[in-house]
C-alpha positions in Angstrom: 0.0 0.0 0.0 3.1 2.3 1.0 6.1 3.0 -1.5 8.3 4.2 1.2 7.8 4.7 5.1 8.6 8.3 5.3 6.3 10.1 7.8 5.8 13.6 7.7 6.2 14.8 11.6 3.5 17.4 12.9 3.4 18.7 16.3 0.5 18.4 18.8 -0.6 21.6 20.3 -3.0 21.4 23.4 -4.0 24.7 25.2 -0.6 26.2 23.5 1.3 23.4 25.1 3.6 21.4 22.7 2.4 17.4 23.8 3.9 15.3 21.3 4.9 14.4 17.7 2.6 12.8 15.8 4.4 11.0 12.3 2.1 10.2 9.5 2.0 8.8 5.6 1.6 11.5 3.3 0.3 8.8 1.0 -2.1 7.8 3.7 -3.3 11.7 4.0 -3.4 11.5 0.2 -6.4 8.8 -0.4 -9.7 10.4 -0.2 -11.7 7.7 1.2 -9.1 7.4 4.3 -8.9 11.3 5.0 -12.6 12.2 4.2 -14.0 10.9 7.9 -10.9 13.5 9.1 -11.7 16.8 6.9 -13.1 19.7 9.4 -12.5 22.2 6.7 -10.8 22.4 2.8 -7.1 22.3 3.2 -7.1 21.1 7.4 -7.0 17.8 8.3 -7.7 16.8 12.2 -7.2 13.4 13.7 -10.7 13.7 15.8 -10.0 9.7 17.0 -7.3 7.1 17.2 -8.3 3.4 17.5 -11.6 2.2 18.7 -12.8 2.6 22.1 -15.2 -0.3 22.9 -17.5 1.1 26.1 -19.9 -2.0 26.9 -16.6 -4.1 26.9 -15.0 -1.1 29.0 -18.1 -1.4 31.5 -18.1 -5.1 31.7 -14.2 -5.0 32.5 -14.5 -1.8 35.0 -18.0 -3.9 36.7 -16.0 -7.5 36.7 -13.2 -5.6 38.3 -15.0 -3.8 40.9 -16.9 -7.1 41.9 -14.1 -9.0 42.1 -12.4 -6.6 44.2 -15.0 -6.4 46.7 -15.1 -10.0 47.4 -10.9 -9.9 48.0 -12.3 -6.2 50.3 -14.9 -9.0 52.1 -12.3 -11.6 52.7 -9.5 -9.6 53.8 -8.1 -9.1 57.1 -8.8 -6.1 59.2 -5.3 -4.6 59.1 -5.7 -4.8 55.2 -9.5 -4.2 55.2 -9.6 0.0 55.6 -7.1 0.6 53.1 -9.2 -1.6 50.7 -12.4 0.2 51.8 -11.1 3.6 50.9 -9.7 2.5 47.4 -12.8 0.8 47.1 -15.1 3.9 48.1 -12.9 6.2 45.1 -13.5 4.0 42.4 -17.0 3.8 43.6 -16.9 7.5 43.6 -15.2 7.5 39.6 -17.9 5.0 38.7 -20.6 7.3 40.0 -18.7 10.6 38.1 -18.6 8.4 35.1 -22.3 8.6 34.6 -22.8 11.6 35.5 -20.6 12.4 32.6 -22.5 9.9 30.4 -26.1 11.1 30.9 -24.7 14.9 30.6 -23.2 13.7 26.9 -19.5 14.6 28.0 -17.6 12.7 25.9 -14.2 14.5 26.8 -14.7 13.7 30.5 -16.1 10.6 30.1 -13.0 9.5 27.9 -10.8 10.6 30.7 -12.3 9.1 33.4 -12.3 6.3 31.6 -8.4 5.8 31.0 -8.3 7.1 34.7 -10.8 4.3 35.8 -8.8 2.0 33.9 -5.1 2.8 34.9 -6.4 2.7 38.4 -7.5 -0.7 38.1 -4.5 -1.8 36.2 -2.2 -0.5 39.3 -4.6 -3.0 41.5 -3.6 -5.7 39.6 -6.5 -5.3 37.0 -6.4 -6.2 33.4 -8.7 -6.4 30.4 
């Protein structure tokens, strides 16, 4: 599909903060029926979304998670069992701020608290 693999390099500004490179195929930018979903305006191209983001399969991981470590928070000993109870009580807390963003449409805070929600659970030992 690609002659070469030269990638044209374009900076990623957010809130006039440089965050990152971002290297792309000018031949990629070049077919029409890749770039179209992309076009805001003639001549500006934005990236609006990389990869998929699954959120039923994001729910079921965050739920099975949750579950799961309330039954370790039942069964654990009472030196161990406050500490579990407050980490349990905040992602409680994220789960509850995560609808709140859903039924207020907040896609940009939902999608944070999202990868928030799921590094969290990936530091308890969590994976999906």
């Amino acid at each position: 599909m690609f002659v070469d693999a030269a990638f044209k390099k374009y900076k990623i500004d957010e809130n006039n903060v440089s965050i990152g490179v971002l290297e792309v195929n000018q031949n990629l930018l070049k077919m029409n029926d890749f770039v179209q979903p992309f076009i805001r305006e003639q001549d500006y191209k934005m990236i609006i979304k990389i990869g998929d983001r699954n959120y039923d399969v994001l729910n079921k991981y965050i739920i099975a998670s949750l579950n799961d470590y309330y039954n370790r928070l039942m069964n654990a000993s009472k030196s161990d069992r406050n500490m579990m109870t407050k980490t349990y009580n905040h992602l409680y807390e994220m789960w509850v701020e995560l609808h709140e963003h859903k039924k207020n449409n907040n896609l940009v805070e939902m999608d944070k608290t999202y990868d928030l929600f799921s590094y969290e659970l990936y530091v308890l030992g969590y994976t999906n």
